[in-house]
C-alpha positions as CSV (number, residue, x, y, z in Angstrom):
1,X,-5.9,2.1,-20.2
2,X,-5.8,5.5,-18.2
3,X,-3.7,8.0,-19.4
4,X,-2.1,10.7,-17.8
5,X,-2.0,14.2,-18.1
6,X,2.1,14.4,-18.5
7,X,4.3,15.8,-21.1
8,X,6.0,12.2,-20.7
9,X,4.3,9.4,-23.0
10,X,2.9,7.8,-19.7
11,X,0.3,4.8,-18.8
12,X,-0.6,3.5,-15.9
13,X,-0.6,-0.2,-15.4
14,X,-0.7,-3.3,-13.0
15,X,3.2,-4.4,-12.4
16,X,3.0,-7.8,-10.2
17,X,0.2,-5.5,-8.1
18,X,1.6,-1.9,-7.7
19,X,0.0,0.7,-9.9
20,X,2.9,2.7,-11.4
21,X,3.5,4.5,-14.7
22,X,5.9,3.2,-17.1
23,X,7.7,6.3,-19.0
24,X,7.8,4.6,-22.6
25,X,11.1,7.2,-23.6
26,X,13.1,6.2,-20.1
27,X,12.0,2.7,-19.7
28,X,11.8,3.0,-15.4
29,X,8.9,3.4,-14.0
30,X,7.6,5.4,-11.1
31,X,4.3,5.6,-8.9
32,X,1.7,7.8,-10.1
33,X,1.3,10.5,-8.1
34,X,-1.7,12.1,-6.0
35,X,-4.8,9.9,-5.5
36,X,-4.9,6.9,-3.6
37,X,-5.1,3.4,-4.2
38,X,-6.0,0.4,-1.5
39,X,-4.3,-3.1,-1.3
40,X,-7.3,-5.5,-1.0
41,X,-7.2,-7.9,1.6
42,X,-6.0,-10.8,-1.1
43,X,-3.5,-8.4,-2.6
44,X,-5.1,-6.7,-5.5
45,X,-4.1,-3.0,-6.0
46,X,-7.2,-1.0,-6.6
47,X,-7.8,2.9,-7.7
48,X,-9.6,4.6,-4.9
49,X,-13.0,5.7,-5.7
50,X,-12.8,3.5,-8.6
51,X,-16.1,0.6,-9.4
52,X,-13.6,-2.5,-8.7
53,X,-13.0,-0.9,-5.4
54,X,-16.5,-0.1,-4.2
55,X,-17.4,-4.0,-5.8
56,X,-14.4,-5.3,-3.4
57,X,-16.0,-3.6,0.1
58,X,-19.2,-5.8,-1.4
59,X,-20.8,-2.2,-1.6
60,X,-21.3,-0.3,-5.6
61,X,-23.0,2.8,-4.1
62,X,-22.3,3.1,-0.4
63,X,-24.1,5.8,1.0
64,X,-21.3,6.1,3.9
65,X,-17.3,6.9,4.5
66,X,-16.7,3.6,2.1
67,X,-12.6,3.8,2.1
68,X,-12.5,4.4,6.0
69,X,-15.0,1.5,6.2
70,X,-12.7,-0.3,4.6
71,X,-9.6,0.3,6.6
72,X,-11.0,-0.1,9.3
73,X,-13.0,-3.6,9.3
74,X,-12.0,-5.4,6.2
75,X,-8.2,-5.0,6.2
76,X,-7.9,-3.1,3.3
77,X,-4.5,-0.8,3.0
78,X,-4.2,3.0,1.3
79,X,-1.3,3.8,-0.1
80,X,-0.8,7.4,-1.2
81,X,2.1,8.9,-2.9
82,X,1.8,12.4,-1.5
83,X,5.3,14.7,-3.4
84,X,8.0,13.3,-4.6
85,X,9.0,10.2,-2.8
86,X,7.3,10.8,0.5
87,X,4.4,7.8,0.7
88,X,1.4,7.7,3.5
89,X,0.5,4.5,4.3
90,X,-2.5,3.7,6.1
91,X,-3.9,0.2,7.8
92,X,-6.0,-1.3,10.9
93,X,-3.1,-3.5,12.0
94,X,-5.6,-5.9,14.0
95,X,-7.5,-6.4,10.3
96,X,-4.7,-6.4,7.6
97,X,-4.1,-9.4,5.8
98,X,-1.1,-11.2,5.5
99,X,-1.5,-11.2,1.2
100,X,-2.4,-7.6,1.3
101,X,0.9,-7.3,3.5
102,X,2.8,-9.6,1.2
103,X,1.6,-7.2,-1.8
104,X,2.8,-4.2,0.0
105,X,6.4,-5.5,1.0
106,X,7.1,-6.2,-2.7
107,X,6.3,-2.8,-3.9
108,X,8.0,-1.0,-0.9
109,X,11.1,-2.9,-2.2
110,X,11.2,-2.0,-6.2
111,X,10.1,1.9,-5.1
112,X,12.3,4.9,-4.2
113,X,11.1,6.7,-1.9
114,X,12.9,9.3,0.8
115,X,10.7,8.7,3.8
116,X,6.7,7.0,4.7
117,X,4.4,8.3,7.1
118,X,2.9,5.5,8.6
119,X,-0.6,5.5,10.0
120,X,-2.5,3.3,11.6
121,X,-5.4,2.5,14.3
122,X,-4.8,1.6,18.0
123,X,-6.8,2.8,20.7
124,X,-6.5,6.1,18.9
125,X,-4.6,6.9,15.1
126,X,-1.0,6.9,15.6
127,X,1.7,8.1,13.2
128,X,5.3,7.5,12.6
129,X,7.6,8.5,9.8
130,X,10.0,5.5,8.3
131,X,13.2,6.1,5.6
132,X,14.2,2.8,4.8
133,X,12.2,-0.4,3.1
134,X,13.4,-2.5,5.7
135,X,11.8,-0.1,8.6
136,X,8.6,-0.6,7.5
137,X,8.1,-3.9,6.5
138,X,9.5,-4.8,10.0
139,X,7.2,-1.9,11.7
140,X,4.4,-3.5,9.4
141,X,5.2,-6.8,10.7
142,X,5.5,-5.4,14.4
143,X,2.0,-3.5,14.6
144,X,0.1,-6.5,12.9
145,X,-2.0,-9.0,14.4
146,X,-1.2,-11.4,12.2
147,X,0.9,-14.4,13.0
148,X,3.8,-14.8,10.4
149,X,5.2,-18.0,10.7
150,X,5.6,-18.3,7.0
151,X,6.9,-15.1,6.6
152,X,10.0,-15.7,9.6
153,X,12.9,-15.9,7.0
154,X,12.0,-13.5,5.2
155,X,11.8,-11.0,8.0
156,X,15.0,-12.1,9.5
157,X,16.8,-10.8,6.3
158,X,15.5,-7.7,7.4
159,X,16.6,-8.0,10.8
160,X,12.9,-7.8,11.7
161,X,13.4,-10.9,14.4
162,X,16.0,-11.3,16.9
163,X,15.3,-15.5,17.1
């Protein structure tokens, strides 16, 4: 298991799909910080840069921009903790898929964080900054292409839907 550089006894780990660290001596845990990690298209959190996420975009050794690739046409998400609690998220709306969504509302709910900047492609990049759990899985939701029909309830408790 990868260890980190911290005074704090420290290892990173798969929780239900987010990558966090647990802190052994507090018993919480937090997300690591720097880097990036991608939400697969069926969910999976994966390190960026890392073998399982270069065997995901079906390339080992891709002699191109592999993680734009990947945002761009296979509906993969990067999700970066940048300081402290502010998060960039970034997505293709038109290509995200509804697990990788799924995988991404459950973490946004179990993580504190103070704001997100959210980017993601339209005709051009576009980006908005988001404080509260609810304002993004709803903005998610909104930008996406994908219909939700299974998801209605549990956007309404949100307030995401007015019907």
């Amino acid at each position: 298991m990868d260890r980190t550089t911290s005074s704090e006894a420290a290892e990173v780990q798969l929780l239900d799909g987010p990558l966090a660290i647990q802190h052994a001596d507090r018993g919480d845990s937090a997300v690591l910080l720097g880097g990036g990690f991608f939400v697969a298209p069926d969910g999976t959190w994966l390190r960026k840069g890392s073998d399982e996420f270069f065997v995901a975009v079906g390339d080992p050794n891709p002699d191109y921009n592999a993680p734009l690739f990947a945002l761009k046409n296979l509906g993969f998400i990067e999700v970066r903790v940048v300081a402290g609690p502010l998060v960039n998220i970034t997505l293709h709306p038109r290509n995200v898929a509804s697990a990788a969504l799924r995988s991404l509302q459950q973490w946004l709910l179990l993580f504190q964080f103070s704001s997100v900047k959210l980017n993601y492609l339209k005709d051009r990049w576009i980006s908005e900054i988001l404080t509260t759990p609810a304002q993004v899985i709803c903005r998610l939701f909104e930008i996406s292409a994908l219909e939700m029909t299974e998801d209605a309830s549990f956007l309404r408790t949100f307030g995401c839907m007015q019907h």
